[in-house]
C-alpha positions as CSV (number, residue, x, y, z in Angstrom):
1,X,0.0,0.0,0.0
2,X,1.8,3.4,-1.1
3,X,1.5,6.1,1.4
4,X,-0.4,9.8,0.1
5,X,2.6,12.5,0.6
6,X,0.8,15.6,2.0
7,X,2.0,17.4,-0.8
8,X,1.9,15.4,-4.0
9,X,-0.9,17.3,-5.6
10,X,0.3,20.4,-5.4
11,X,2.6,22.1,-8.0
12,X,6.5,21.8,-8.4
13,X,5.8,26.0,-9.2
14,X,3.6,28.6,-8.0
15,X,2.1,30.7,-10.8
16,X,5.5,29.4,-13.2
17,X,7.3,30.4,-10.1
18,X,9.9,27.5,-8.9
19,X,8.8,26.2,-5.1
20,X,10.6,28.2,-2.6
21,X,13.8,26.9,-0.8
22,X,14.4,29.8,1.2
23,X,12.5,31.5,4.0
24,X,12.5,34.9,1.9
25,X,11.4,33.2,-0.9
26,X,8.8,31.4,1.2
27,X,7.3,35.1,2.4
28,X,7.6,36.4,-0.9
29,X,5.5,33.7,-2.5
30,X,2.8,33.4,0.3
31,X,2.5,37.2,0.4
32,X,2.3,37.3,-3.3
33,X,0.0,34.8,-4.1
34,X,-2.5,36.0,-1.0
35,X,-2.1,39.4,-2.5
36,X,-3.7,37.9,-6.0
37,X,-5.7,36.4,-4.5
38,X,-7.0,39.2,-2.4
39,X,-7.0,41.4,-5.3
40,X,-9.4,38.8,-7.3
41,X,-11.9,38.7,-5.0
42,X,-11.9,42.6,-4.3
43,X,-12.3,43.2,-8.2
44,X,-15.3,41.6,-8.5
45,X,-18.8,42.6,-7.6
46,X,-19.8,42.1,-4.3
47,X,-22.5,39.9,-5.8
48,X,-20.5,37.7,-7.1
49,X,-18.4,37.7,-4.2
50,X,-21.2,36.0,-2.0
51,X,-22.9,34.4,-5.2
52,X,-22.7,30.4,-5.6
53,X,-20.6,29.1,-8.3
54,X,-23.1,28.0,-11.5
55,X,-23.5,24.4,-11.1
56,X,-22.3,23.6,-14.6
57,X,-19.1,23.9,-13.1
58,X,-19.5,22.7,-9.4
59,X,-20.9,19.4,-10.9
60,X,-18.9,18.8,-13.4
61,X,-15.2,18.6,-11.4
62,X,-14.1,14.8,-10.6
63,X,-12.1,15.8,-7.5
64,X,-14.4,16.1,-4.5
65,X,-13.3,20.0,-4.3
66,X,-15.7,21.2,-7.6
67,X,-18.7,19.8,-5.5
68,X,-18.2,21.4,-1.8
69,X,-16.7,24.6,-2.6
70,X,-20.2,26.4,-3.9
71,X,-18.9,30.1,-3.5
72,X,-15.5,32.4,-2.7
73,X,-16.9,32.1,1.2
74,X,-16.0,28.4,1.1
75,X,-12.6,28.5,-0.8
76,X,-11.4,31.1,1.9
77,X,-12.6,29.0,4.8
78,X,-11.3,25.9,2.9
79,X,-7.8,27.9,3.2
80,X,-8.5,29.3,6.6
81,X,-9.3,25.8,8.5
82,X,-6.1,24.6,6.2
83,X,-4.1,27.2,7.9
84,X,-5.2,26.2,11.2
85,X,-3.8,22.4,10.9
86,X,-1.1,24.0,10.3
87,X,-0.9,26.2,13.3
88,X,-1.9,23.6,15.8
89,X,0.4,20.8,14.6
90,X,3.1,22.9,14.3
91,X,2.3,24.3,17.9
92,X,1.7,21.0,19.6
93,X,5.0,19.7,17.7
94,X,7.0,22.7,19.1
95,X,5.6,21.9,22.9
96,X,6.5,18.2,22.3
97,X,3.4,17.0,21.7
98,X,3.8,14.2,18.8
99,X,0.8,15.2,16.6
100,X,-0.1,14.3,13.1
101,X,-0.6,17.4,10.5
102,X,-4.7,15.9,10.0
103,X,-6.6,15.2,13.0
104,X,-7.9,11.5,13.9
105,X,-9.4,9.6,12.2
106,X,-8.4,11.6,8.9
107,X,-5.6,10.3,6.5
108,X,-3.7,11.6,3.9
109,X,-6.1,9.0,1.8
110,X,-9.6,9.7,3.6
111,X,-9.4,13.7,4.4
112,X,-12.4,14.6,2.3
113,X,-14.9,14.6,4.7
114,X,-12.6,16.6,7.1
115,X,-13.1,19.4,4.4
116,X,-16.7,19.2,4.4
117,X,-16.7,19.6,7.9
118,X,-15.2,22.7,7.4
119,X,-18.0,23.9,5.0
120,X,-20.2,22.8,7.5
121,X,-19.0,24.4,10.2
122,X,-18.9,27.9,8.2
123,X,-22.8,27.5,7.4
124,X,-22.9,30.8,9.3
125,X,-20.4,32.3,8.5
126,X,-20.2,35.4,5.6
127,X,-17.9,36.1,3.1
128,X,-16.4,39.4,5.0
129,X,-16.1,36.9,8.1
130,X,-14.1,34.3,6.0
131,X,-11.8,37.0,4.5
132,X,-10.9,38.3,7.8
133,X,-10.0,34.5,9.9
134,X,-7.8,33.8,6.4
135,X,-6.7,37.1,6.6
136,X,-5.6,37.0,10.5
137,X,-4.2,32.7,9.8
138,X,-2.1,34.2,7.2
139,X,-0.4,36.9,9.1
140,X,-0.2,34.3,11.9
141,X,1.5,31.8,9.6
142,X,4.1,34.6,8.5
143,X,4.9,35.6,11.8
144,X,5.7,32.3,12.6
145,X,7.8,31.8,9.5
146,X,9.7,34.6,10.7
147,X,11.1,32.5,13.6
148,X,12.5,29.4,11.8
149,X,15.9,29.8,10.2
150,X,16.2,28.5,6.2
151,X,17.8,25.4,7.6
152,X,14.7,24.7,9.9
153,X,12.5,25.5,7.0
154,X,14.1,23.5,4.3
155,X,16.1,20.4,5.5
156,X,14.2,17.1,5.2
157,X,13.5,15.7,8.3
158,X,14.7,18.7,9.9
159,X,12.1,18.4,12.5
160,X,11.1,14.2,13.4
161,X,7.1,15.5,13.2
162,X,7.6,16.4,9.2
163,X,8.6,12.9,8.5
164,X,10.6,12.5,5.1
165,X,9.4,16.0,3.8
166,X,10.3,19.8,5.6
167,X,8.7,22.3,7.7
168,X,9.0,24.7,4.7
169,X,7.1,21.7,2.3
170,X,4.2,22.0,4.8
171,X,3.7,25.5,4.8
172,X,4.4,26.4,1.0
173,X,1.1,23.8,1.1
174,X,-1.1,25.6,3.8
175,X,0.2,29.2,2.0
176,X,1.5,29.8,-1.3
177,X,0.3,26.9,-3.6
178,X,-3.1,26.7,-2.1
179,X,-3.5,30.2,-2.6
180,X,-2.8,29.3,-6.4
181,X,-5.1,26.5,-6.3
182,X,-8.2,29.0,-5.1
183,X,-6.4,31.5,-7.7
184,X,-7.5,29.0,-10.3
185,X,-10.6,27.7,-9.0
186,X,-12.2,31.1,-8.3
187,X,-11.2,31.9,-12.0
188,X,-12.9,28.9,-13.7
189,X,-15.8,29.7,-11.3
190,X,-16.4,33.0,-13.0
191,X,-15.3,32.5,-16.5
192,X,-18.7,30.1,-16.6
């Protein structure tokens, strides 16, 4: 049975930018890409900011993502409760806690319903609400960036709680790639 890496979906580039190695480059690309996407969703109507996505596209995806995301709320609190995995493990990993990046009883294989357990959890919550926790997990995730030395960041197994990848792999995941992968979905969204 082949083991899921966390990070085998995303893209070896971010927006035909190479993956960062550095923690410079790591800022750069996070506060980059959250600035396109930023700039996205504040260019469009704010009707179409809190609209669902037509269902020609939401249907028609085969990964599970096309069919919970219905709107820009639930990509940002898709990215927000992303953000926050990241936080906590990292957190309980620093303190010496021995945590998993997904909570029990997810996998790398089974997360799925994790995410739509997210959605679920938002029901309530509105577009401006969403905007602001990404907003305030981003800056969170930056400031803690701002901590780790390139070494920390970069080195495989660096830390024992990153397993065969680096801290930097995991957070170029939770930041700059999935911020290209909302880029992207939000666009197809709205070109329908």
């Amino acid at each position: 049975m082949s083991r899921v890496r966390h990070d085998q979906h995303l893209p070896f580039t971010i927006g035909g930018v190479p993956r960062p190695k550095t923690k410079d480059e790591l800022i750069s690309a996070t506060t980059t890409q959250f600035a396109k996407l930023t700039q996205i969703l504040e260019s469009l109507p704010a009707e179409a900011r809190e609209a669902d996505f037509p269902s020609a596209v939401t249907d028609s995806g085969s990964e599970s993502h096309w069919g919970r995301d219905k709107n820009c709320k639930d990509i940002l609190i898709h990215l927000h409760e992303w953000q926050k995995l990241w936080l906590n493990w990292l957190d309980a990993n620093m303190n010496g806690e021995n945590r998993p990046f997904l909570p029990s009883p997810y996998s790398w294989s089974n997360y799925a319903p994790m995410n739509e357990g997210f959605r679920a959890k938002h029901v309530g919550t509105t577009y401006q609400e969403a905007l602001e926790l990404l907003t305030a997990s981003h800056e969170e995730i930056l400031a803690r960036v701002q901590g780790f030395s390139d070494e920390e960041l970069f080195t495989k197994k660096h830390f024992s709680f990153t397993g065969t990848t680096s801290l930097g792999s995991y957070t170029v995941s939770a930041t700059s790639s999935h911020y290209e992968w909302a880029i992207k979905k939000i666009r197809k969204c709205l070109a329908e």
